[in-house]
N, C-alpha and C positions, 0 to 999 in steps of 0.2 A: 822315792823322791821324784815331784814333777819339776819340769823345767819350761819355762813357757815365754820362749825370744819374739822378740819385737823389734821394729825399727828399721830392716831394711828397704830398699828400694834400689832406684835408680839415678844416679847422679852422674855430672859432667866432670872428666876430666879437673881435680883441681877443688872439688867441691867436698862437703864435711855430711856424716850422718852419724849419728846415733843408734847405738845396739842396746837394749836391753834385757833383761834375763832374768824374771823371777823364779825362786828356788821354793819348793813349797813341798811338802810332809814332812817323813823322818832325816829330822838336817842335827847333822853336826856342827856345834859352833866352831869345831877345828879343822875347817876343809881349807881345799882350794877351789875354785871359782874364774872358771877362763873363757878365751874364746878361741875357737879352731876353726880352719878354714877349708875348704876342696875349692880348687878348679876344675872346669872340665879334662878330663883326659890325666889328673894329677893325682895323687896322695894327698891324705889330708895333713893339713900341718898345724902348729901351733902357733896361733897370731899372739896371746896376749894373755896371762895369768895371774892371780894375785889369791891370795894366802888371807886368810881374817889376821893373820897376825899386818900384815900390810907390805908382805913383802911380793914386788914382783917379778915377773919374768915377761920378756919382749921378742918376740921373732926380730933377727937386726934387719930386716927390710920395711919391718914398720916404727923400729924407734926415731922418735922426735916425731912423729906426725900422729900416731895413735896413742891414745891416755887410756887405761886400763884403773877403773875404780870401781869400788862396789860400798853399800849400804848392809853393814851385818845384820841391824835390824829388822829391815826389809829381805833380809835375803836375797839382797839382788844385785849385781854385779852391771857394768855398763861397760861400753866400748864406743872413747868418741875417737872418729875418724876422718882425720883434715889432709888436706892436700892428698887426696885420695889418687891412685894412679890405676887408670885400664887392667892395668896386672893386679889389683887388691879385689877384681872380678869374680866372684863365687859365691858357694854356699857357707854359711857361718855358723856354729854350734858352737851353741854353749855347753858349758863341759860340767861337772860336780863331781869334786873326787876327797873321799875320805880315807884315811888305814889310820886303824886301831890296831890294838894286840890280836885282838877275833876275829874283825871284821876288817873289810875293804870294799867300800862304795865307788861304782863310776857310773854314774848318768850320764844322758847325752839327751838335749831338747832336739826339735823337730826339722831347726836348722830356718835359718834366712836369706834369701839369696839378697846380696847386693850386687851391682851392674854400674861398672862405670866407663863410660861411653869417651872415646878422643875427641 
């Protein structure tokens, strides 16, 4: 499975961006599909997930201000992100995680830095 993130940059305190996340070869239609985050000097953490069934999951420092959706068909998962704060500052990866009875898939894309500035 490749994983191929888009959309970050750099934005002002207060300001909105968009992540996205195309999933492309051997895909499961029964994964999950999220986004994870590093700060400098931190662990990485889990900003934001969702399930093809449609169920999610939120870090509580970005509920109500980040939307976590995705395109089954497209295989692509999104991450919109408003009222963005100094501290949502880092690298972002996208994640692809499958378990079967056999198997168990975890990818990880190449990651996007977002920056957001006081």
């Amino acid at each position: 499975v490749q994983l191929q993130a888009s959309g970050g940059g750099l934005v002002q305190a207060g300001g909105s961006l968009r992540l996205s996340c195309a999933a492309s070869g051997s895909i499961f239609s029964i994964n999950v599909m999220g986004w994870y985050r590093q700060a400098p000097g931190k662990q990485r953490e889990l900003v934001a997930r969702m399930a093809n069934s449609g169920n999610t999951d939120y870090a509580d420092s970005v509920k109500g201000r980040f939307t976590i959706s995705r395109d089954n068909v497209k295989n692509t998962v999104y991450l919109q992100m408003n009222s963005l704060k100094p501290e949502d500052t880092g690298i972002y990866f996208c994640n692809y995680y499958y378990r079967g009875r056999v198997r168990e898939d975890d990818y990880w894309g190449q990651g996007t830095e977002v920056t957001v500035s006081s």
